[in-house]
C-alpha positions in Angstrom: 54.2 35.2 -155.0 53.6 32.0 -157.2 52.9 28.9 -155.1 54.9 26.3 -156.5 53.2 22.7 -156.3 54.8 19.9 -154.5 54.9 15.8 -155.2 55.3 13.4 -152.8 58.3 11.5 -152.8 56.4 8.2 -153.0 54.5 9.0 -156.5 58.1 10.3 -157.7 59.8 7.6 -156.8 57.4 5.6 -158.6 57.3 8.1 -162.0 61.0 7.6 -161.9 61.6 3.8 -161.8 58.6 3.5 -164.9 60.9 5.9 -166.8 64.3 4.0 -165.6 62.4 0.9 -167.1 62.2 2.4 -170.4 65.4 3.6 -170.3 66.3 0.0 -170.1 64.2 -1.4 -172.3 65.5 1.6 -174.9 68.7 0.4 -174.1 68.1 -3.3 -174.7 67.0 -2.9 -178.3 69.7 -0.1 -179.4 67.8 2.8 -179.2 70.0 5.9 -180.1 70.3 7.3 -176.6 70.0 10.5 -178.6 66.4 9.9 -179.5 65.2 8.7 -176.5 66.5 12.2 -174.7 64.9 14.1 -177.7 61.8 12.3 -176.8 62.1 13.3 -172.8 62.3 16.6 -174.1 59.7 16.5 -176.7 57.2 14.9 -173.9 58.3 17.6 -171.4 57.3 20.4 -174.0 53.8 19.0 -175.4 52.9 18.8 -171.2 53.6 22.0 -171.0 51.2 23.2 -173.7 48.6 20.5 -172.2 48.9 22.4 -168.7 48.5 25.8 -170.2 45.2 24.5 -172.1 43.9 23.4 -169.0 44.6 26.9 -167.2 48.0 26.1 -165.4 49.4 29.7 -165.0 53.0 29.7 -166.6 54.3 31.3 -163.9 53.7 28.3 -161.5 54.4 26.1 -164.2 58.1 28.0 -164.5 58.5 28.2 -161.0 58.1 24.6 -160.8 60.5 23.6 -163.2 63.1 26.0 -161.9 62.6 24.2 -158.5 62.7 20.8 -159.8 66.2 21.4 -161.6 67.3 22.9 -158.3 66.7 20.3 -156.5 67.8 17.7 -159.5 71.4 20.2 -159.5 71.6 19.4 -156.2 71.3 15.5 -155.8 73.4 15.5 -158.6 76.3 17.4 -156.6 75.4 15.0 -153.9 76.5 11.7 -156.2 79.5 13.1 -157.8 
């Protein structure tokens, strides 16, 4: 079984006000909101590739990301 790493709520909380910030400052000076996604994505991919260079098993590093949009699915649901 792949152990799948945990955060703690406090250094996520954290992560995501910094990106809400950018978000806003993206927002601000008329950045295509398309861009700044394709960027999120972009950053997200070339992570991934840095983790796997430094020996992150892609297992955990799938298992992690399926957990992650779980739990994101689910606070979503919890808003709308």
């Amino acid at each position: 079984m792949t152990r799948v790493p945990t955060v703690s709520e406090e250094t996520l909380l954290k992560v995501l006000k910094r990106l809400r910030d950018i978000r806003a400052w993206a927002v601000k000076r008329g950045v295509d909101p398309w861009a700044f996604r394709q960027a999120l994505v972009m950053i997200l991919e070339l992570d991934t590739v840095a983790a796997l260079e430094r020996g992150t098993p892609w297992k955990t590093l799938t298992a992690f990301d399926a957990q992650v949009r779980a739990d994101a699915r689910t606070w979503a649901q919890r808003r709308g």
